[in-house]
C-alpha positions as CSV (number, residue, x, y, z in Angstrom):
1,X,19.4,-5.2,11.1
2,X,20.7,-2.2,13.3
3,X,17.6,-0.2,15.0
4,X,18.3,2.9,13.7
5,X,17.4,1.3,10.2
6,X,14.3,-0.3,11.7
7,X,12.9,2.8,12.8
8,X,13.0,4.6,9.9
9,X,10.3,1.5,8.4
10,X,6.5,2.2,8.6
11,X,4.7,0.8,10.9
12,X,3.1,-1.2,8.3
13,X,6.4,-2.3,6.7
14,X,7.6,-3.0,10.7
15,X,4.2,-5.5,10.6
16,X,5.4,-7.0,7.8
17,X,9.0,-7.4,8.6
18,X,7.6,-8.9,11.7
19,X,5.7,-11.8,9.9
20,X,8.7,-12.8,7.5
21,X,10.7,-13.1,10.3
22,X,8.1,-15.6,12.3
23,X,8.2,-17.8,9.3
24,X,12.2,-17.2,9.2
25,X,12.3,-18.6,12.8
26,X,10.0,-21.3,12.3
27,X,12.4,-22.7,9.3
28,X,15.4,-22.6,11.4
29,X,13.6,-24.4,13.8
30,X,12.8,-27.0,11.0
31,X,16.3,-27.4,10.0
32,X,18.3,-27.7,13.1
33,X,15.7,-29.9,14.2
34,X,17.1,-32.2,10.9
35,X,20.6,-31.6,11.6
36,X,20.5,-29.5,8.1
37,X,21.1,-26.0,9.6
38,X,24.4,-24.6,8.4
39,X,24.9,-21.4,10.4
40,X,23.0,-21.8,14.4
41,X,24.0,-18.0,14.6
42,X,21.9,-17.5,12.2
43,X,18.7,-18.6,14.2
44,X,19.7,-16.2,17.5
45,X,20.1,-13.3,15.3
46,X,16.9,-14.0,13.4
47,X,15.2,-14.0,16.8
48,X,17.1,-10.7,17.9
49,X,15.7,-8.8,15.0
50,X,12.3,-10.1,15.4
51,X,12.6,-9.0,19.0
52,X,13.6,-5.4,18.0
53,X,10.8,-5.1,15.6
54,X,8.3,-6.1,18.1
55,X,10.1,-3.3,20.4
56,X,9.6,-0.7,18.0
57,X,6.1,-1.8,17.4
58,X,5.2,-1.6,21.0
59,X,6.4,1.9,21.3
60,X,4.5,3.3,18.7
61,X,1.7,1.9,20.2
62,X,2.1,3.2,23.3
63,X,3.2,6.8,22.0
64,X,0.2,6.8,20.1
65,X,-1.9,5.6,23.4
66,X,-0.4,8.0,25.2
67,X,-1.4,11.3,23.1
């Protein structure tokens, strides 16, 4: 997901975006660690989005924080 799209998200859909893409992880996780995971780029750009999410997240906070 390209940032631009991610900011235009609510901070509550940003939260929830966040969660579904834990549990995405956590899947991959499962399946390469059964040999069963088809596409391994699939787990690094899971964990790029989540980590862009998490960006956004913390700048709202500290915008809001800060005045």
């Amino acid at each position: 997901m390209e940032p631009k799209e991610l900011r235009e998200l609510s901070t509550e859909e940003l939260t929830h975006k966040c969660g579904e893409l834990k549990e995405e992880i956590f899947h991959l996780k499962l399946r390469r660690a059964t040999s069963r995971l088809e596409n391994p780029m699939k787990l690094k750009q899971s964990k790029r989005d989540l980590a862009r999410v998490e960006t956004i997240l913390r700048e709202r906070a500290l915008s809001q924080r800060a005045g």
